[in-house]
ROVOGU-862151 format. One line per 2 residues: number of its first residue (from 1); for each residue x, y, z of N, C-alpha, C. Coordinates in steps of 0.001 Angstrom, whole numbers, always signed. Example, Ala and Ser with C-alpha at 12.3 -4.5 7.8 and 13.67 -1.06 7.14 Angstrom:
residues 2
1	+13190:-5690:+7800:+12300:-4500:+7800:+13200:-3300:+7800 | +12850:-2250:+7080:+13670:-1060:+7140:+12900:+30:+7870
This chain:
residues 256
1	-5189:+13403:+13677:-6566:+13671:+13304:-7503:+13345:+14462 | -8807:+13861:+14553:-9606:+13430:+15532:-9814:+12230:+15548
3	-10530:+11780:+16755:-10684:+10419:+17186:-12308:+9917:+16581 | -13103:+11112:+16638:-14249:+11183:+16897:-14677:+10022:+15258
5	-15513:+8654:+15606:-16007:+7908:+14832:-15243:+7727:+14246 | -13720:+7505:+14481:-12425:+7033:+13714:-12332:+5575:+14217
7	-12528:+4283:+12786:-12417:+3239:+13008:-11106:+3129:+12748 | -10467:+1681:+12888:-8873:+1220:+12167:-9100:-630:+12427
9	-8562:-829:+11749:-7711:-2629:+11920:-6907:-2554:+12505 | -6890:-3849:+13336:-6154:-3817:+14456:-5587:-5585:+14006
11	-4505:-5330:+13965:-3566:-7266:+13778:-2832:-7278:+14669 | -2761:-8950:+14609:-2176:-9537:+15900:-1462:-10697:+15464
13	-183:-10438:+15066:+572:-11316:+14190:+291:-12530:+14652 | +659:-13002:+16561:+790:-14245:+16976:-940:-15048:+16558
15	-1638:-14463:+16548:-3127:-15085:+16163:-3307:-15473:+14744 | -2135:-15322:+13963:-2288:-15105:+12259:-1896:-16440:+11944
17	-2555:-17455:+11300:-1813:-18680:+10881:-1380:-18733:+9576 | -1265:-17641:+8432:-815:-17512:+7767:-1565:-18000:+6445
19	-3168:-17944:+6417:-3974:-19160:+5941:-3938:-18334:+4414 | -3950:-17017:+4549:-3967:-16168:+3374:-5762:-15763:+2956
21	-6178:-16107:+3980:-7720:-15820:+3616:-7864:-14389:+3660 | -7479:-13277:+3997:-7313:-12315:+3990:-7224:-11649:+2103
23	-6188:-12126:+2184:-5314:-11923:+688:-6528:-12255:-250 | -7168:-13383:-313:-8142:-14072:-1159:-9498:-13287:-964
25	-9707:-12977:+171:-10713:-11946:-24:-10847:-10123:-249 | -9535:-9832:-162:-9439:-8732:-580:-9395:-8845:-2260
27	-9120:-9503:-2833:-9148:-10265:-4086:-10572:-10049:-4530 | -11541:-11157:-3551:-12478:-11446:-4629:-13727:-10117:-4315
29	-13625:-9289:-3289:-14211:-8391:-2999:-13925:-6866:-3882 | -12449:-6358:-4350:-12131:-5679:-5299:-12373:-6337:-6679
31	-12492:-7504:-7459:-12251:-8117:-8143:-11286:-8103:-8888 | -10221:-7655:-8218:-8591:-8054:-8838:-7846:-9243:-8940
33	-7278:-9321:-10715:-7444:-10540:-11413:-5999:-11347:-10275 | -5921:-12383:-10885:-4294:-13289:-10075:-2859:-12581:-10693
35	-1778:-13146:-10051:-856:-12021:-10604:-237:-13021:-10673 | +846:-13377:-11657:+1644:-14277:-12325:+2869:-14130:-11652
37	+3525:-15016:-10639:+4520:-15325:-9865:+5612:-16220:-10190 | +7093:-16559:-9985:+7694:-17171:-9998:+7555:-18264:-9188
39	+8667:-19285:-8664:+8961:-20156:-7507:+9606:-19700:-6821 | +8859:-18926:-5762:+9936:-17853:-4401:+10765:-18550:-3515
41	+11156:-18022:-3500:+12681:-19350:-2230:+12154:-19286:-1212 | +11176:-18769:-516:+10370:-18734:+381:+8696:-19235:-28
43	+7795:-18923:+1345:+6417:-19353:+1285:+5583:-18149:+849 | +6378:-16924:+910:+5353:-15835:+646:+5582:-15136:-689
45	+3797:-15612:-808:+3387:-14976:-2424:+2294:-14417:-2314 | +2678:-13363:-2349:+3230:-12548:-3879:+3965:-12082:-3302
47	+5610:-11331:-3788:+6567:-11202:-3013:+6092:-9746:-2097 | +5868:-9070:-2863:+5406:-7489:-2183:+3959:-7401:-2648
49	+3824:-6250:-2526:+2509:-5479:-2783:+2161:-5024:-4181 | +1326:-5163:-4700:+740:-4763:-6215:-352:-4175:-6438
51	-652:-3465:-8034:-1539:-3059:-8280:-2730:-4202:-8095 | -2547:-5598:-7924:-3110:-6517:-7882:-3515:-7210:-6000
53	-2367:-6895:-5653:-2121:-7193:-3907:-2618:-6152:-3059 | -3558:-5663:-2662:-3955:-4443:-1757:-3171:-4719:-458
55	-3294:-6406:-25:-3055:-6323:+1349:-2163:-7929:+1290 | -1402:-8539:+1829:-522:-10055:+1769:-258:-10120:+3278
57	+228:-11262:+3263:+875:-11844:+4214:+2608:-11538:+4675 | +3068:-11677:+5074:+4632:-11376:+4899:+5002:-12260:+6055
59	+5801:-13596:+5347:+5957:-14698:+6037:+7561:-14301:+6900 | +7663:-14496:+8138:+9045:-14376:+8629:+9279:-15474:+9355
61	+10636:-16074:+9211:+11226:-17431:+9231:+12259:-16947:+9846 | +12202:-17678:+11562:+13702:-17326:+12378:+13751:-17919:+13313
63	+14867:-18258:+13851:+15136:-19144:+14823:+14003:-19485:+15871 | +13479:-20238:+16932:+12689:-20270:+17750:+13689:-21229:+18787
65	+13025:-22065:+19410:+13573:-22311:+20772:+13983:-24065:+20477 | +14708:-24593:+21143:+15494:-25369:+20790:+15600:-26180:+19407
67	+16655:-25092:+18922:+16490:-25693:+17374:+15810:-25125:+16286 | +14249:-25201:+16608:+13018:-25250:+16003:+13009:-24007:+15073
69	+12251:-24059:+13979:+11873:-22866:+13104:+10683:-22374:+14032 | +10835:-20909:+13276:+9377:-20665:+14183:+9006:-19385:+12867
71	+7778:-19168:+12865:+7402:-18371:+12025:+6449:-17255:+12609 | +6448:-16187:+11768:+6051:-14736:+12103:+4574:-15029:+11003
73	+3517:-14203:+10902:+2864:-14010:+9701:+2013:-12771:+10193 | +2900:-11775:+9605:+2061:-9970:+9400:+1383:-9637:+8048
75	+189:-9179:+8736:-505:-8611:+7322:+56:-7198:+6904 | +285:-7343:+5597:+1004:-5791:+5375:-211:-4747:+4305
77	-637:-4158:+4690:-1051:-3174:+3820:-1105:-1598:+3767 | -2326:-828:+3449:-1758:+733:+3465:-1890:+787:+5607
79	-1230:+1880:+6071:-1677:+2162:+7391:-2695:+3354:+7660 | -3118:+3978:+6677:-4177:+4671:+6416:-3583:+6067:+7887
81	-2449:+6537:+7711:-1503:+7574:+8694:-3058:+8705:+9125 | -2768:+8723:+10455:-3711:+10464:+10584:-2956:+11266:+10331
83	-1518:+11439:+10116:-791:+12213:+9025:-262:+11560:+8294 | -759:+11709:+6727:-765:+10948:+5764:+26:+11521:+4783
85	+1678:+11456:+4713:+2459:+11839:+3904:+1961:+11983:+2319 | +1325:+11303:+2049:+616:+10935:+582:+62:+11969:+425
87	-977:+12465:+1192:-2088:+13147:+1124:-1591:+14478:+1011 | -521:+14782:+1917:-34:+16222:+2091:+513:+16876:+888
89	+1188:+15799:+46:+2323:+15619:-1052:+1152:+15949:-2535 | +24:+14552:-2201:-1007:+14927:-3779:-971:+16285:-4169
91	-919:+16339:-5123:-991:+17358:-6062:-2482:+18169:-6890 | -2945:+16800:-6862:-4307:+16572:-7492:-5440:+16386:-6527
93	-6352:+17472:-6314:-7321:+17947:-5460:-8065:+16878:-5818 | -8148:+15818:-4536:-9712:+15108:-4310:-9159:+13354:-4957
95	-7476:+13599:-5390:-7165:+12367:-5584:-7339:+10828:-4663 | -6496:+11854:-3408:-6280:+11502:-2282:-7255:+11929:-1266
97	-8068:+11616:-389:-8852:+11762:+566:-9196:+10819:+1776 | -9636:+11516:+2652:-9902:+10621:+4055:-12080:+10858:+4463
99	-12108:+9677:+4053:-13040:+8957:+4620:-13938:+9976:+6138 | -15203:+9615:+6515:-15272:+10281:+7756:-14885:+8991:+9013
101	-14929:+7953:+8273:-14373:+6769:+9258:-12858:+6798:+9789 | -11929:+7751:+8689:-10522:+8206:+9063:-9962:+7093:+7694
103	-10344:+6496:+6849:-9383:+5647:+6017:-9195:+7178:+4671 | -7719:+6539:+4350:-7212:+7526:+3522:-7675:+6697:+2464
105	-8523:+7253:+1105:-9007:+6455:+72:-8818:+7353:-1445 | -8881:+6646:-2275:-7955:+7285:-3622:-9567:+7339:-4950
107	-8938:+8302:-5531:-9955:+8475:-6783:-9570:+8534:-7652 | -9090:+6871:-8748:-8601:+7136:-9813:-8886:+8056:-11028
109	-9920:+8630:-10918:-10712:+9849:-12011:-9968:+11000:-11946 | -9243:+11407:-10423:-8171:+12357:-10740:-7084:+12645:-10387
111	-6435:+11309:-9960:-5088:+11025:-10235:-4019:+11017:-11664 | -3088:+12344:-11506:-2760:+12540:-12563:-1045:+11408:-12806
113	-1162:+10494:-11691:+55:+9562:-11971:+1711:+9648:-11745 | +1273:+10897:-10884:+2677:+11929:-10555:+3399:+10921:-9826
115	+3414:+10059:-8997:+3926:+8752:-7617:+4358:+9420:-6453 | +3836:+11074:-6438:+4580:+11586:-5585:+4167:+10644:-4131
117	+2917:+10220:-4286:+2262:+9634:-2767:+3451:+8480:-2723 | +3840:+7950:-3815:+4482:+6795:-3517:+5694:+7280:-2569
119	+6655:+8254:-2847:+7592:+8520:-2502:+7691:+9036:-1412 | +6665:+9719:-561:+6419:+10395:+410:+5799:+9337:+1248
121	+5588:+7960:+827:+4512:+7110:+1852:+6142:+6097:+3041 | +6426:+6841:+4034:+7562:+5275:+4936:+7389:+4523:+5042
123	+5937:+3568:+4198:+5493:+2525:+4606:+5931:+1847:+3034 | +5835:+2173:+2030:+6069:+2023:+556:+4635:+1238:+254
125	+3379:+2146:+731:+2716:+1234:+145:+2050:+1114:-881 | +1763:+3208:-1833:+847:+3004:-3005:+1605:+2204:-4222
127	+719:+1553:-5209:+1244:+1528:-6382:+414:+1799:-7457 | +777:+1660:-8457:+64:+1461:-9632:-60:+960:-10988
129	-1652:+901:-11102:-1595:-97:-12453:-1135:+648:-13653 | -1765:-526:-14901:-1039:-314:-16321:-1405:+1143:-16628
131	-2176:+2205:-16045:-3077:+3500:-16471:-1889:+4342:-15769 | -493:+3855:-14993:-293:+4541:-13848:-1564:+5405:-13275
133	-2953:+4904:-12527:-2965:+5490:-11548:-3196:+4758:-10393 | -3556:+5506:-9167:-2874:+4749:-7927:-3824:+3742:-7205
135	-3279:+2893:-6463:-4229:+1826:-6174:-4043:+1548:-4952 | -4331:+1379:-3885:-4060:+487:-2647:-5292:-89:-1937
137	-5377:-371:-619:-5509:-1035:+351:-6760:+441:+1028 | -8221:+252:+641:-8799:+1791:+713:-9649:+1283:+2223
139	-9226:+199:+2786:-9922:-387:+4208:-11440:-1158:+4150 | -11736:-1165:+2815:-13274:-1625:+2699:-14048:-231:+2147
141	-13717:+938:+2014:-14404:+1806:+2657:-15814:+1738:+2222 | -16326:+1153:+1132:-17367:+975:+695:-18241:+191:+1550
143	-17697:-977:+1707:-18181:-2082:+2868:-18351:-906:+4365 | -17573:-655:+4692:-18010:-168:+6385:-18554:+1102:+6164
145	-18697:+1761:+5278:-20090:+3022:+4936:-21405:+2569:+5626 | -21177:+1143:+5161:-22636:+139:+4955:-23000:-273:+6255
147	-21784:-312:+7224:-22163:-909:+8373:-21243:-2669:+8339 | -20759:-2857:+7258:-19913:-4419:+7371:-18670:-4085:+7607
149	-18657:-5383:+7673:-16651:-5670:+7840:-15802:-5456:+6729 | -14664:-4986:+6830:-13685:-5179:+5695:-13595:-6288:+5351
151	-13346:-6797:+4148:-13600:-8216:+3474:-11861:-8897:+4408 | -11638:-8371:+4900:-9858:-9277:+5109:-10438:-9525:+6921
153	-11102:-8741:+7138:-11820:-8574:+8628:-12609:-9653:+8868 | -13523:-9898:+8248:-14729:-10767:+7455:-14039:-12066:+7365
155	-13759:-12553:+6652:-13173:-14057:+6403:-11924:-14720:+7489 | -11597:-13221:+8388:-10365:-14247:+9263:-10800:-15104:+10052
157	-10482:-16030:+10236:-11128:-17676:+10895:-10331:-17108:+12524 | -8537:-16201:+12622:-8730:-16890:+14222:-8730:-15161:+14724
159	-9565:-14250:+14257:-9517:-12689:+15069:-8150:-12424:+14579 | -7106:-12484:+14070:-5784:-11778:+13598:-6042:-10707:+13681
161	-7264:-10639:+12835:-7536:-8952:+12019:-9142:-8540:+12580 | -9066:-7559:+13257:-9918:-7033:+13743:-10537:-5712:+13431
163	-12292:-5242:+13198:-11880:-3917:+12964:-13283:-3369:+13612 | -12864:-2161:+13570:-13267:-1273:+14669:-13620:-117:+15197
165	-14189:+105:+16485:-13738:+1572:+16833:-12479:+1540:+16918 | -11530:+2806:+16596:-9970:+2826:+17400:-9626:+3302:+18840
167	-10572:+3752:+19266:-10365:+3613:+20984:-10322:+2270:+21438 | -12029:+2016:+20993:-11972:+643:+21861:-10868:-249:+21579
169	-10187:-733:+20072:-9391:-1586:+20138:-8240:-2068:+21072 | -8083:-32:+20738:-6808:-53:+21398:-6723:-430:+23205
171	-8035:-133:+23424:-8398:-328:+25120:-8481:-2015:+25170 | -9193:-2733:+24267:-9267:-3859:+24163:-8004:-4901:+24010
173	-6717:-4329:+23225:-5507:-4710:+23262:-4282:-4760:+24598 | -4778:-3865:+25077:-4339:-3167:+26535:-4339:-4148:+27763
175	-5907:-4398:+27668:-6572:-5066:+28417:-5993:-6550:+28329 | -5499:-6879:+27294:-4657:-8365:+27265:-3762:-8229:+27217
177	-3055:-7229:+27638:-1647:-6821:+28198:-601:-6436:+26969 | -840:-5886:+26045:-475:-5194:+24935:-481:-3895:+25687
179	+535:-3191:+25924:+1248:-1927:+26567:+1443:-950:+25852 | +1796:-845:+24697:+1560:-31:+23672:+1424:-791:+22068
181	+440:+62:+21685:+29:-535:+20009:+1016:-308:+18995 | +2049:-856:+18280:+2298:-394:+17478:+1457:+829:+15982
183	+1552:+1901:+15877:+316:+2609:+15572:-220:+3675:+15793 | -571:+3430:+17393:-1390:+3465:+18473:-681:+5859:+18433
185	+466:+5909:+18639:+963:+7408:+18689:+1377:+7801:+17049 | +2014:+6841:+16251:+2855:+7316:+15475:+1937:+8160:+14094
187	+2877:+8845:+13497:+2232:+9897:+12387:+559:+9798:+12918 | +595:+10552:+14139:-929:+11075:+15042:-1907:+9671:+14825
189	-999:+8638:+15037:-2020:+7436:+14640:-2483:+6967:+13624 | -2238:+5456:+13702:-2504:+4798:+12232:-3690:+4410:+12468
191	-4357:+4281:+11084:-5862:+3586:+10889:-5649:+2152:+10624 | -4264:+1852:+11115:-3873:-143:+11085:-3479:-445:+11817
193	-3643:-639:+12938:-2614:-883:+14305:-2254:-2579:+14216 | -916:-2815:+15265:-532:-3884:+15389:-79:-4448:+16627
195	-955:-5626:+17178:-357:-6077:+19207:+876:-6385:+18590 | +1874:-6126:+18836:+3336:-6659:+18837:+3733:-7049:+20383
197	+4394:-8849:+20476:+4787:-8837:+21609:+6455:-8201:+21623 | +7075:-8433:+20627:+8307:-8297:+20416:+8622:-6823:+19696
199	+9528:-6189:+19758:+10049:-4708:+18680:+9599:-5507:+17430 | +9224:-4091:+16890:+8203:-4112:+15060:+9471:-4167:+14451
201	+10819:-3974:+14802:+11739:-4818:+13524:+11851:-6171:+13649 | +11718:-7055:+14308:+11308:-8576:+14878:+9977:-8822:+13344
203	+8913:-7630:+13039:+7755:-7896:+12817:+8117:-7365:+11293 | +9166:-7027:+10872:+9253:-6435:+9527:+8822:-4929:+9371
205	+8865:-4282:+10679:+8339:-3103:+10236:+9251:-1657:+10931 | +9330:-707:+10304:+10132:+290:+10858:+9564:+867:+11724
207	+10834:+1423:+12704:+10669:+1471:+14113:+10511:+3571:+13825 | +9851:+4025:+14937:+9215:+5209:+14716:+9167:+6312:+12650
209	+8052:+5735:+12634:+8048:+6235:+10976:+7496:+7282:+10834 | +8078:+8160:+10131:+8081:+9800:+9884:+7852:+10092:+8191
211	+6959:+11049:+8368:+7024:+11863:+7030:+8608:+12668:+6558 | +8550:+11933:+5330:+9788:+12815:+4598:+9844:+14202:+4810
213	+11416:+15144:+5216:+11514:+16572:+5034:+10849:+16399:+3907 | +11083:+16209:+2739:+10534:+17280:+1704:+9377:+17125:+1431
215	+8448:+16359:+2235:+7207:+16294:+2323:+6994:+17117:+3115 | +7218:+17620:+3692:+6725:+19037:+5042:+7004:+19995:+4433
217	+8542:+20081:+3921:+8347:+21341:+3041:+7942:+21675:+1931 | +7416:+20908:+1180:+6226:+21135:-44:+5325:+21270:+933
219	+4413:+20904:+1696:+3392:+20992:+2239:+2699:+22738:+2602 | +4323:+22962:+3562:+4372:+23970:+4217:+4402:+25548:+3076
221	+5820:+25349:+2472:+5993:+26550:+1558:+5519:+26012:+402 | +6054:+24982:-542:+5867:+25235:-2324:+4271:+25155:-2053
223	+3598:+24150:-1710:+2220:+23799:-1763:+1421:+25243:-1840 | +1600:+25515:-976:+770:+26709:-834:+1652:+28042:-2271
225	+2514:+28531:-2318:+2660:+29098:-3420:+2143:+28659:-4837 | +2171:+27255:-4775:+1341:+26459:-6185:-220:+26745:-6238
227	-1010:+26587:-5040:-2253:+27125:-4731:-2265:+28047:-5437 | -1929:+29277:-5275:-2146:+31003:-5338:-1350:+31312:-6762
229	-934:+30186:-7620:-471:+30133:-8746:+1476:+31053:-9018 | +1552:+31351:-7870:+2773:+31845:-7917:+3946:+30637:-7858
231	+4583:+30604:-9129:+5857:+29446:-8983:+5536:+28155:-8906 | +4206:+28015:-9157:+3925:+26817:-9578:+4509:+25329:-10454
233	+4770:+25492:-11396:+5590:+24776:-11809:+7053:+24765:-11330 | +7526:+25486:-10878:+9071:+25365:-10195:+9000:+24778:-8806
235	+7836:+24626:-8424:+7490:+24418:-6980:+7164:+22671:-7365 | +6458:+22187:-8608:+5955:+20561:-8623:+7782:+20439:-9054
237	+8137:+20757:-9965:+9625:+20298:-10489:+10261:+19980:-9541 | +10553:+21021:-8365:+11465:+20774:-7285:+10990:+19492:-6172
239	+9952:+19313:-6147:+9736:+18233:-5343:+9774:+17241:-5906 | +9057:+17031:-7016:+9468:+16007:-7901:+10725:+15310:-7888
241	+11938:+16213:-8229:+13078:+16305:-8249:+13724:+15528:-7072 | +13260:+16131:-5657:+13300:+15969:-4199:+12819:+14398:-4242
243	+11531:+14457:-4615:+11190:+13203:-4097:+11399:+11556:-5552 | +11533:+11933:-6528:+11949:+10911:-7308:+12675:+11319:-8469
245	+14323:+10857:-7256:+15262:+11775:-8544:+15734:+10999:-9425 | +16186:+11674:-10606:+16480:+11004:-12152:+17402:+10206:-11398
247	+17345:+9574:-12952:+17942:+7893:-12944:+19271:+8747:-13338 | +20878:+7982:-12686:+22037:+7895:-12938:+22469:+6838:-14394
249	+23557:+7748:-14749:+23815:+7148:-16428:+23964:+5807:-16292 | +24646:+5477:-15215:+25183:+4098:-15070:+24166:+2610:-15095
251	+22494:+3975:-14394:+21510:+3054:-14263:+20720:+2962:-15898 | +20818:+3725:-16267:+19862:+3711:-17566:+20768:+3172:-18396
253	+21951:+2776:-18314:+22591:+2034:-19166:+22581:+483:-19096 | +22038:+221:-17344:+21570:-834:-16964:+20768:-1558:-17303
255	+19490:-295:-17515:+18410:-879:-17753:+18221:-1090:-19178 | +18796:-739:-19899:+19056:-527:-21504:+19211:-2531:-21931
């Protein structure tokens, strides 16, 4: 997508102390209630992402230098793609949309609950609430319309999370010897970038991430035949199908 007045967040794991102020203010800024957790064998809660979690922490625990533990702490939320598997996949005109700031942002009024975004997203990040419809991580967009910070932007005490123009960041990351952004090329650039000193599987994150085939080819052929009303329904079935296939006997006997 163009560059032109395209902001993004920019994290920097080693600057992250893991304080969770992020988490707490994406919280009290959506006003999404607490989410009822177990005792995790680890430090990070909430384990994943929820209709409740837009954005967390994701604590990583691994060896360091003589002996010593050493810890990782990445913020995980949507990456807001300039090709946005989700977006290509919606079904439902005006569900899914991009911002003129470049954030991909959702309209539960006409989300019809299909998950196709879920299935088509390499990042796994939409979900949804008790209404099934979809919820994530929409960058503030309300807040930086206005001219403010994203509330997770806003409350970080050491710069982790930064946000921005996406040129400058990325020039600004550079400049402290960050060589390439994690982000920075992939699916035409994310609206979340990340300084990684180490490979993004070190960081919990997959290494060059791609839109699903059958997200290109709904895009390309069924999409457009569904438009013009020809084969429409054989065209949502088959991707459907493609992208979240029935449960095996063995599993529904599981879940039984």
């Amino acid at each position: 997508m163009a560059e032109t007045r395209r902001k993004a967040i920019l994290i920097s794991p080693e600057s992250c102390i893991g304080c969770r102020g992020c988490q707490t203010a994406c919280k009290a800024w959506n006003q999404l209630p607490g989410q009822k957790t177990g005792d995790p064998a680890n430090f990070q809660n909430p384990p994943d992402l929820a209709p409740t979690a837009f954005n967390l922490i994701r604590y990583i625990e691994m060896p360091g230098d003589a002996g010593q533990l050493r810890w990782l702490f990445v913020s995980r939320r949507c990456m807001h793609c300039g090709d946005a598997g989700c977006m290509k996949i919606c079904t439902a005109p005006g569900a899914l949309s991009r911002t003129k700031e470049g954030a991909v942002v959702y309209d539960q009024d006409k989300c019809i609950g299909c998950k196709l975004c879920s299935a088509s997203c390499p990042f796994d990040v939409p979900r949804f609430d008790g209404r099934d419809k979809v919820v994530k991580c929409h960058q503030c967009h309300d807040r930086t319309a206005e001219g403010f910070l994203p509330a997770c932007a806003k409350t970080c005490p050491t710069g982790a999370i930064r946000f921005g123009d996406r040129g400058e960041l990325i020039a600004t990351a550079k400049k402290a010897g960050y060589e390439k952004l994690y982000g920075e090329t992939d699916l035409e650039g994310l609206g979340t970038l990340y300084a990684f000193r180490e490979t993004p599987k070190t960081y919990g994150m997959i290494e060059n991430p791609a839109v699903p085939e059958s997200v290109v080819f709904w895009h390309r052929v069924l999409k457009p035949l569904s438009v013009i009303g020809t084969g429409a329904a054989v065209a949502l079935s088959l991707i459907h199908y493609i992208a979240v296939p029935p449960k095996r006997d063995e599993e529904v006997k599981r879940d039984d």
